[in-house]
C-alpha positions as CSV (number, residue, x, y, z in Angstrom):
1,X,13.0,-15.1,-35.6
2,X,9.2,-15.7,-35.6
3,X,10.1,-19.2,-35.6
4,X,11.4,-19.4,-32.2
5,X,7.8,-18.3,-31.0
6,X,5.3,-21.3,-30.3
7,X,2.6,-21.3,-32.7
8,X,-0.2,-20.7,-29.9
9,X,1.9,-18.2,-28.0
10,X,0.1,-14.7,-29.2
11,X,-2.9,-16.3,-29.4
12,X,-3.2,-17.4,-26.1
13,X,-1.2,-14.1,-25.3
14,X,-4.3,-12.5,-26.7
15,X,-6.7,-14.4,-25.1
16,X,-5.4,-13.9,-21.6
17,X,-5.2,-10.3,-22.1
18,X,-8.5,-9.8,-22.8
19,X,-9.6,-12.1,-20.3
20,X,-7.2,-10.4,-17.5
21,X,-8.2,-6.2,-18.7
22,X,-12.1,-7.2,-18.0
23,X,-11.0,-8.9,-14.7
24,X,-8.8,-6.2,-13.4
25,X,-12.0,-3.5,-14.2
26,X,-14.2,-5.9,-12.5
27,X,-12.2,-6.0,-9.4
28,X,-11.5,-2.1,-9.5
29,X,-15.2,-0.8,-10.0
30,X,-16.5,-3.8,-7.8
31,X,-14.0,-2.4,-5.0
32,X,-14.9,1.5,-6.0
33,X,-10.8,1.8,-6.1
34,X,-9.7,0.0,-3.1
35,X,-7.9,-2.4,-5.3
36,X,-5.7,0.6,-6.3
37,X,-4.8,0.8,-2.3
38,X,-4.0,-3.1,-2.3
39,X,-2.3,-3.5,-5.3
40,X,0.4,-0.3,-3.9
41,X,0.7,-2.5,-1.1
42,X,1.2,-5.4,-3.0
43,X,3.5,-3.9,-5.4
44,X,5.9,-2.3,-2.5
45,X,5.8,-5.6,-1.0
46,X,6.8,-7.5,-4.2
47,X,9.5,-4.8,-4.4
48,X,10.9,-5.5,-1.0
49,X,10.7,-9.6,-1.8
50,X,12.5,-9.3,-4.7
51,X,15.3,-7.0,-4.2
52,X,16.3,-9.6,-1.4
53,X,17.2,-12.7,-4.3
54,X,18.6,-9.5,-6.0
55,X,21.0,-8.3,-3.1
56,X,21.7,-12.4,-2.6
57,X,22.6,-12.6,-5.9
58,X,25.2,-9.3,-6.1
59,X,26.6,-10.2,-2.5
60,X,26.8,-14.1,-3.3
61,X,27.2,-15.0,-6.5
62,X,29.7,-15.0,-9.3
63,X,29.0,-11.8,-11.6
64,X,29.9,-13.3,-15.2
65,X,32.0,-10.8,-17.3
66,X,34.9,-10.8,-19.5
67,X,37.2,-11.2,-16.5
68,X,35.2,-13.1,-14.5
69,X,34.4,-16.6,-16.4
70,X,35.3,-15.3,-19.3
71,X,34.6,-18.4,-21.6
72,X,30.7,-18.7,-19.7
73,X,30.6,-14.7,-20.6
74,X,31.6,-15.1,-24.2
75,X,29.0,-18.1,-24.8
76,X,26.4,-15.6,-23.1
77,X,27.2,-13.1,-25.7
78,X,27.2,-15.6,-28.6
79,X,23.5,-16.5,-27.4
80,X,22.3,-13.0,-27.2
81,X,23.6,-11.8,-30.2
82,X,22.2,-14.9,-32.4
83,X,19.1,-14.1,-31.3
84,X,19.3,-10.2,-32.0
85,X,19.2,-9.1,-28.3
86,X,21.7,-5.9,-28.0
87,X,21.6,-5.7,-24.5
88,X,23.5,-8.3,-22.5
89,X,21.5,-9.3,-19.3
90,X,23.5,-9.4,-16.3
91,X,24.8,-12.7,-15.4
92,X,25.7,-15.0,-12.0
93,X,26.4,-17.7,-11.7
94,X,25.0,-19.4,-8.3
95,X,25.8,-22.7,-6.2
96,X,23.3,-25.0,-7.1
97,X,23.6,-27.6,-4.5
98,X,22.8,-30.5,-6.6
99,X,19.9,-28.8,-8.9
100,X,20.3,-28.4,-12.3
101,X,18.5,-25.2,-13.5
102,X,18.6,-21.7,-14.2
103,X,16.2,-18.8,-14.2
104,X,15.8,-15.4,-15.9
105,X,14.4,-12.0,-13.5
106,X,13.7,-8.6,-14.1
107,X,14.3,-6.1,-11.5
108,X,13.2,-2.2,-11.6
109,X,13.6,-2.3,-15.3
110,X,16.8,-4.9,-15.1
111,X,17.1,-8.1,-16.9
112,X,19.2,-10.8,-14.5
113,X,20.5,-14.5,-16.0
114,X,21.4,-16.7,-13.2
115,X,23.0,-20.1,-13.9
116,X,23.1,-22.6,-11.4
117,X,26.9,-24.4,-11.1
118,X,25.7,-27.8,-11.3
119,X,24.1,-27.6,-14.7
120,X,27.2,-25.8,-16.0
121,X,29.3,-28.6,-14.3
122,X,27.4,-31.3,-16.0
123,X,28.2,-30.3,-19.4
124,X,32.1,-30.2,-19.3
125,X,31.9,-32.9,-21.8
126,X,29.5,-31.2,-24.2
127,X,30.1,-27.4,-23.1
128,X,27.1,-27.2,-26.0
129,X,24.8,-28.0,-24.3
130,X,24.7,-25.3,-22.2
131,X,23.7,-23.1,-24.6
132,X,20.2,-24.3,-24.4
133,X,19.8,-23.4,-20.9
134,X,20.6,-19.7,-21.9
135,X,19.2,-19.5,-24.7
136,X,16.1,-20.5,-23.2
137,X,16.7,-18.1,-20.3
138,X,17.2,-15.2,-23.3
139,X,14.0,-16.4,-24.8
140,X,11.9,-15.7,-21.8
141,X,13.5,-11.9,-21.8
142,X,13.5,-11.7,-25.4
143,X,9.9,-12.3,-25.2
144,X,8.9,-9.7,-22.2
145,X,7.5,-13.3,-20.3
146,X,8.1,-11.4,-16.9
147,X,6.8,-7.9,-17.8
148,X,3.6,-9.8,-19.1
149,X,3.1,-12.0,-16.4
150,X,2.1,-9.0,-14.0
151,X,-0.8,-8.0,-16.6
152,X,-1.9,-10.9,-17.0
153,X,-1.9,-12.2,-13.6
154,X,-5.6,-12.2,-13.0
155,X,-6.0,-14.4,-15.9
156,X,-3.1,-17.2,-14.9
157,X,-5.4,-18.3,-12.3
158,X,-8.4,-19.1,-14.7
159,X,-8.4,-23.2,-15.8
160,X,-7.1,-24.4,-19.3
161,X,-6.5,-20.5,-20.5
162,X,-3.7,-19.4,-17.8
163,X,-2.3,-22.8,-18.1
164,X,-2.0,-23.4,-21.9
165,X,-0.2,-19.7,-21.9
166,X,2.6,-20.9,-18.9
167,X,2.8,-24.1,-20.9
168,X,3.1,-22.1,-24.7
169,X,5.8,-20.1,-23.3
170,X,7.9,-22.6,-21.9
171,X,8.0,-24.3,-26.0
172,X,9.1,-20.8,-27.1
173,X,11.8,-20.7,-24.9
174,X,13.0,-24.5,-25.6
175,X,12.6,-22.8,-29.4
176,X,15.6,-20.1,-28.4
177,X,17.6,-22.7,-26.7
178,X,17.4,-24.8,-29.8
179,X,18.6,-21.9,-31.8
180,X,21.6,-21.4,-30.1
181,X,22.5,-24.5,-29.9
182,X,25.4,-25.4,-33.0
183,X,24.4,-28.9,-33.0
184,X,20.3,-29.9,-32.3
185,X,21.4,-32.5,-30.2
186,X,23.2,-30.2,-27.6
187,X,19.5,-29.3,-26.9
188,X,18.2,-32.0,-26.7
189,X,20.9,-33.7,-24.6
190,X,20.6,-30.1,-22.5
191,X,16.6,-30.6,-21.4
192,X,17.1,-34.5,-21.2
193,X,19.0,-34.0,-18.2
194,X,16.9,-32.8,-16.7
195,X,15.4,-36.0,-16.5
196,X,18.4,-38.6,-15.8
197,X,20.9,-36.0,-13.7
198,X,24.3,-34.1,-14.5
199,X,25.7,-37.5,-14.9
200,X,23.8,-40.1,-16.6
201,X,22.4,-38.1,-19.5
202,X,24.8,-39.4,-21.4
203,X,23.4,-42.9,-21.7
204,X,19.8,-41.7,-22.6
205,X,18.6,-42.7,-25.9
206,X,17.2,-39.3,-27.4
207,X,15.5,-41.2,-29.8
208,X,13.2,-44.1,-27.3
209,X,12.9,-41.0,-25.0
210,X,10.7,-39.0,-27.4
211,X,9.0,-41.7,-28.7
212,X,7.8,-42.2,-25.0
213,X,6.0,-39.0,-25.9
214,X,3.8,-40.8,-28.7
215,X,1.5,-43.1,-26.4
216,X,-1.6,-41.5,-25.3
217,X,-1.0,-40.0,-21.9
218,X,-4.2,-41.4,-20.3
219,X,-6.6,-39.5,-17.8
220,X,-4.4,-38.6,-15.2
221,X,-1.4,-37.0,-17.2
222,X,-3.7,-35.2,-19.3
223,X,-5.2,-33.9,-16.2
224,X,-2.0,-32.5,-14.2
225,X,-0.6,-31.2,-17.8
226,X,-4.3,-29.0,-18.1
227,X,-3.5,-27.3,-14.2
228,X,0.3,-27.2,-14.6
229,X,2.8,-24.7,-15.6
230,X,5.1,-26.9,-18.2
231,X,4.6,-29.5,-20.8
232,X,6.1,-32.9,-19.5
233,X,9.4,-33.3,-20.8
234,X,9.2,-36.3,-22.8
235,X,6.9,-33.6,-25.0
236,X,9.1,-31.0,-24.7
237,X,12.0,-33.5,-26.2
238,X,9.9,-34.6,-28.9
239,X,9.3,-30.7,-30.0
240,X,12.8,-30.3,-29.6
241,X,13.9,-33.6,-31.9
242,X,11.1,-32.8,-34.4
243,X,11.9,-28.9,-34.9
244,X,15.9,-30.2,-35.7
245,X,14.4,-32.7,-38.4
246,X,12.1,-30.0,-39.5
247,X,8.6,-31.9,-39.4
248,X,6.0,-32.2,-37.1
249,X,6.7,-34.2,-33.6
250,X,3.6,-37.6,-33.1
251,X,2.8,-36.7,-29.9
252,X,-0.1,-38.9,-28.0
253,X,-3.5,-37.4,-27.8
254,X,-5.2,-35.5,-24.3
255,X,-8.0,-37.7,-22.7
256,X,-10.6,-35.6,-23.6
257,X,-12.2,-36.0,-20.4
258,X,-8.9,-34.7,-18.3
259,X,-10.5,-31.1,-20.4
260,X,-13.7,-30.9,-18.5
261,X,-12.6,-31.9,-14.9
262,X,-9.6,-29.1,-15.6
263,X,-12.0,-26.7,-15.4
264,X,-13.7,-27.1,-12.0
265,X,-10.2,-27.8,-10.5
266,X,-8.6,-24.9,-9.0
267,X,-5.5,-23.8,-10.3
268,X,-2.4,-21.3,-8.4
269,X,0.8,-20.7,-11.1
270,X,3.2,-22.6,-10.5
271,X,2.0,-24.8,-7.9
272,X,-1.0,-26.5,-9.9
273,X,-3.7,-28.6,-8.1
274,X,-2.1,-29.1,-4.9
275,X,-1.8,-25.6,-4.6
276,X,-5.3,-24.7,-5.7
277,X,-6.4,-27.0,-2.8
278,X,-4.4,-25.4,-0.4
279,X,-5.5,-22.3,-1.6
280,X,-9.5,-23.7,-1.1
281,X,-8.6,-24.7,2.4
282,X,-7.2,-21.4,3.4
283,X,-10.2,-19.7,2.2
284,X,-12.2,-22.4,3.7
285,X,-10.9,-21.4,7.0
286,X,-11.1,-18.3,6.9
287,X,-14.7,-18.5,5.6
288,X,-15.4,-20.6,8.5
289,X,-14.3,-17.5,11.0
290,X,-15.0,-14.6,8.8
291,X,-18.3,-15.4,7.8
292,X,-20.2,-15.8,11.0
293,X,-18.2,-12.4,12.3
294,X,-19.4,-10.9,9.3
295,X,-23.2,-12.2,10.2
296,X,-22.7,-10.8,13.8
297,X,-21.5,-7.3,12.4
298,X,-24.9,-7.2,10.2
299,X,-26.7,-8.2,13.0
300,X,-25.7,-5.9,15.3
301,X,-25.9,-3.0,12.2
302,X,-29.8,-3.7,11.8
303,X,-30.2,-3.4,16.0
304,X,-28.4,-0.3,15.8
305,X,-30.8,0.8,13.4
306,X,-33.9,-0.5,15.0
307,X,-33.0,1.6,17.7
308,X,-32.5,4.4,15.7
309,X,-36.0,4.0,13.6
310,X,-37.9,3.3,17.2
311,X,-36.5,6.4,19.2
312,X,-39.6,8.3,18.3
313,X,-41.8,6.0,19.1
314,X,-40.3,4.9,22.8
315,X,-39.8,8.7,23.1
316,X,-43.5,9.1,22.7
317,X,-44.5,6.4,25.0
318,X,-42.7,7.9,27.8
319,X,-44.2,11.2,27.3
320,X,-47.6,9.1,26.8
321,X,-46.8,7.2,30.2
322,X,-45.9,10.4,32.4
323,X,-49.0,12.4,31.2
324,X,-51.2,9.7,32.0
325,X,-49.8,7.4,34.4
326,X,-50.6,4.3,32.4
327,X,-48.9,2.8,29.1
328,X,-50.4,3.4,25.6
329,X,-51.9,0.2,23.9
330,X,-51.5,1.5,20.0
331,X,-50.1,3.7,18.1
332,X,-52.7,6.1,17.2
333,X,-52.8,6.7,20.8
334,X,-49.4,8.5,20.3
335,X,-50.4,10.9,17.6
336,X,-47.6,9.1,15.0
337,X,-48.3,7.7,12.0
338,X,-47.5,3.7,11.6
339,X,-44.0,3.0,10.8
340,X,-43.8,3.1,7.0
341,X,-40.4,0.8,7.1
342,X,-36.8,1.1,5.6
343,X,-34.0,-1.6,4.4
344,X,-33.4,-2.9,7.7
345,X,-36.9,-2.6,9.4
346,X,-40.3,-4.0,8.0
347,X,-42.7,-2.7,11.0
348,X,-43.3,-1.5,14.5
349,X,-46.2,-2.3,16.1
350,X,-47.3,-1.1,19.8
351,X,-49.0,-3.6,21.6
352,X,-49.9,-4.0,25.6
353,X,-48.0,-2.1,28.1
354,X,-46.6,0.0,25.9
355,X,-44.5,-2.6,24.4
356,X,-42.7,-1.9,21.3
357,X,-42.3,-4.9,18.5
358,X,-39.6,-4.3,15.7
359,X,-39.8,-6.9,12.9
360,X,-36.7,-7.5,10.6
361,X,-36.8,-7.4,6.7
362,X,-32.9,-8.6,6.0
363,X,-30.9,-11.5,7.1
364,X,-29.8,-12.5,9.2
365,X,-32.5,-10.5,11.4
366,X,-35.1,-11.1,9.0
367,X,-37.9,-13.6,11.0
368,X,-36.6,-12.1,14.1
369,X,-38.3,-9.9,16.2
370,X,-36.9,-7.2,19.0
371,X,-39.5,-6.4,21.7
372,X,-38.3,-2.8,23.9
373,X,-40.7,-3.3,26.8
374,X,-40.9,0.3,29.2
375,X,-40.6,0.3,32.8
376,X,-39.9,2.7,35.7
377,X,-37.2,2.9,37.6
378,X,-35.8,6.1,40.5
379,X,-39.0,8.2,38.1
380,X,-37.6,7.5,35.0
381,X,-39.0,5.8,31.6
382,X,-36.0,2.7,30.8
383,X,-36.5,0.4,27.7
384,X,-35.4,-3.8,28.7
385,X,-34.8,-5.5,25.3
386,X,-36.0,-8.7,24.6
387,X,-37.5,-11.1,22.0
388,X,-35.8,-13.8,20.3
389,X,-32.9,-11.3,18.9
390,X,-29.4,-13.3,19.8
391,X,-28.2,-11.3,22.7
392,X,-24.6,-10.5,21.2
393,X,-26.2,-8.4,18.8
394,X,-28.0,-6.1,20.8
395,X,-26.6,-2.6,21.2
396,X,-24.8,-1.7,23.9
397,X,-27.6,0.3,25.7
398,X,-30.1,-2.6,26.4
399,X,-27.0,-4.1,28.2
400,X,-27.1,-1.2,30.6
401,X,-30.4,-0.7,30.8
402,X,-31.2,-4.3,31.5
C-alpha cells in the first residue's frame, strides 16, 4: 500500500504543515484572538455551503446500493476493499450533462463518492476503466486529502510549496486508480479521456500520447504547472504507463526560470494565476476605499486627542482672559508647565491672542498643525479651529463653534 503514495507526498505534507501551524499562530496572536471569531463564522458558513451539494445530492441523485445499480455498487466495493478501506463511502451517481468526472466529499464526519453519468456512460465498452475514476476518488479518502486540506489551508496559498502538495496528491490518487484497475491500460485509457471525450478515446495512441510528455515543456507550461492544482495530463499518463511497466517515466525538464517568476505570482487553490489576479484586484479595490477611510479615522483620532491634551490649556486661557480682560501671550503666563507631549501630540505652544498651536507627531497629522484661536461671543470664551488640519477631520465641536 505505500506504493500507491507519490513519493513527495509526506514530504510536502510535512513541509506545508509546518509552514501552515506557524501561519495560523501568526494570524491568531497578530489578531489577539479575533481570528477565532472569523474562523466560527467561516466554519458555520462553510457548513451551511456544503450541506446544500449534500441535500442536492440525497434529493437528486441516484444513491448506489445493492439494489440500486447494483453492478456500479459491487465494482465500488471491489475498489474499496483492494485497497483495504472497510468502510464503504456513500455513493451517487449524478447527471453529468456532458462532463466527464467525479469527485470525493466529506461531510460532518461522512465520506461521499459521486460519479458523474457521462464518465460511467463512456466506458460501456471497457466497464474497466471505470475503476480508475473510483479508485482515484478512494485514494483521496483513503488518504484524509479533505480533512488535511482545512489545516493546511494557510499554506495552499503560498507559491511552489501549496502547489507541489495539490499537484503530489493528485499522482497518489492516479496510484489508487491504477491499483484497481485489472488491466493497466483501463487506467490509462480511464484519464486519457479526459483528454479526447467519452467517445474518441478509443482512437488515442496511449503510447505517442505519453511520449508527448518527454519534450521539455518550455517557459510557459512550466509556469502554469508551478501555480496550478494538477500535473498536465500527458504527465499524469506517462506516470501512469511507467508505474504498469514498472520503471521510471522520461518526462521533459521544468524551465528553470518558470521556478523563480512562480514565486512572485499569486496563487488561489484551484483557480491558479487568474485567480490570484483577481484576488489582487479585489484587494486592490478595496485598498483603494479602505485605505484613505482608514487615514481619515486616524486623523480624526489624533484631533480628538489634541483636543483632549489642550483642554487645560484653552481652559486656562479663558480664565486668564476673564480675569484680565486681555489674552495671554505665553504659557508661563498661565501658571502650566509646557506641554511635555504624547504619541499623538509633539507640542503646544501659546502665541498672540491667546492662540493655541498643536503640532502633530504621527501620520497622517504629522507636519500638520491645529491652531484653536479664542474669541467672545453673548460673554462667553469659544475656541474657532483652524490651521492647515483637513476640515473632515476636525472634531465635531469646532463645527459648532465655528
Amino acid at each position: 500500500m505505500n506504493d500507491l503514495v507519490y513519493k513527495n507526498e509526506t514530504t510536502l505534507r510535512a513541509i506545508a504543515l509546518v509552514l501552515s501551524i506557524v501561519i495560523w499562530l501568526l494570524l491568531l496572536f497578530g489578531t489577539v484572538g479575533v481570528l477565532l471569531i472569523y474562523l466560527l463564522l467561516f466554519a458555520l458558513f462553510a457548513v451551511i455551503a456544503h450541506s446544500a451539494l449534500i441535500a442536492h445530492l440525497r434529493g437528486n441523485a441516484i444513491r448506489i446500493s445493492s439494489r440500486q445499480m447494483p453492478e456500479l455498487y459491487q465494482r465500488l466495493s471491489d475498489c474499496a476493499r483492494k485497497l483495504g478501506m472497510r468502510e464503504l463511502p456513500e455513493a451517487y451517481l449524478v447527471n453529468g450533462n456532458g462532463v466527464l468526472n467525479a469527485f470525493a466529499t466529506r461531510f460532518l464526519g461522512r465520506n461521499f463518492v459521486v460519479l458523474l453519468s457521462d464518465v460511467v456512460e463512456s466506458f460501456e465498452a471497457r466497464p474497466g476503466a471505470l475503476n480508475f475514476y473510483i479508485g482515484h476518488e478512494l485514494g483521496h479518502l483513503r488518504r484524509h486529502h479533505l480533512t488535511w486540506a482545512k489545516v493546511l489551508a494557510p499554506a495552499m496559498f503560498l507559491p511552489l510549496i501549496g502547489a507541489a502538495y495539490s499537484r503530489a496528491r493528485e499522482y497518489t490518487c492516479d496510484r489508487h486508480g491504477l491499483a484497481v484497475c485489472e488491466n493497466p491500460e483501463d487506467a490509462q485509457y480511464g484519464l486519457v479521456t479526459l483528454a479526447a471525450g467519452k467517445r474518441l478515446w478509443r482512437e488515442v495512441n496511449l503510447a505517442d500520447y505519453s511520449e508527448s510528455a518527454t519534450a521539455a515543456p518550455g517557459f510557459w507550461m512550466s509556469l502554469h504547472e508551478l501555480v496550478g492544482d494538477y500535473p498536465w495530463l500527458n504527465k499524469r499518463h506517462a506516470w501512469l504507463r511507467a508505474l504498469a511497466e514498472q520503471r521510471k517515466p522520461k518526462l521533459g525538464a521544468r524551465n528553470p526560470f518558470a521556478y523563480l517568476i512562480s514565486l512572485i505570482l499569486p496563487r488561489v487553490p484551484g483557480l491558479g494565476i487568474g485567480g490570484g489576479l483577481i484576488v489582487i484586484a479585489y484587494i486592490a479595490i478595496l485598498a483603494a476605499i479602505a485605505i484613505p477611510a482608514y487615514q481619515d479615522y486616524l486623523g480624526r483620532a489624533a484631533l480628538n486627542v489634541a483636543m483632549a491634551d489642550s483642554t487645560p490649556y484653552r481652559e486656562a486661557v479663558a480664565q486668564f482672559g476673564v480675569s484680565h480682560q486681555e489674552w495671554p501671550d505665553s504659557i508661563g503666563q498661565l501658571g502650566l508647565a509646557p506641554f511635555a507631549g504624547d504619541s499623538s501630540v509633539s507640542s503646544i505652544t501659546l502665541g498672540s491672542h491667546g492662540a493655541l498651536t498643536v503640532n502633530f507627531i504621527r501620520s497622517p497629522v504629522r507636519g500638520h498643525a491645529l491652531l484653536l484661536t479664542p474669541y467672545v461671543r453673548d460673554n462667553t470664551v469659544h475656541w474657532s479651529c483652524g490651521g492647515d488640519v483637513p476640515a473632515k477631520w476636525l472634531p465635531p465641536i469646532c463645527r459648532t463653534q465655528q
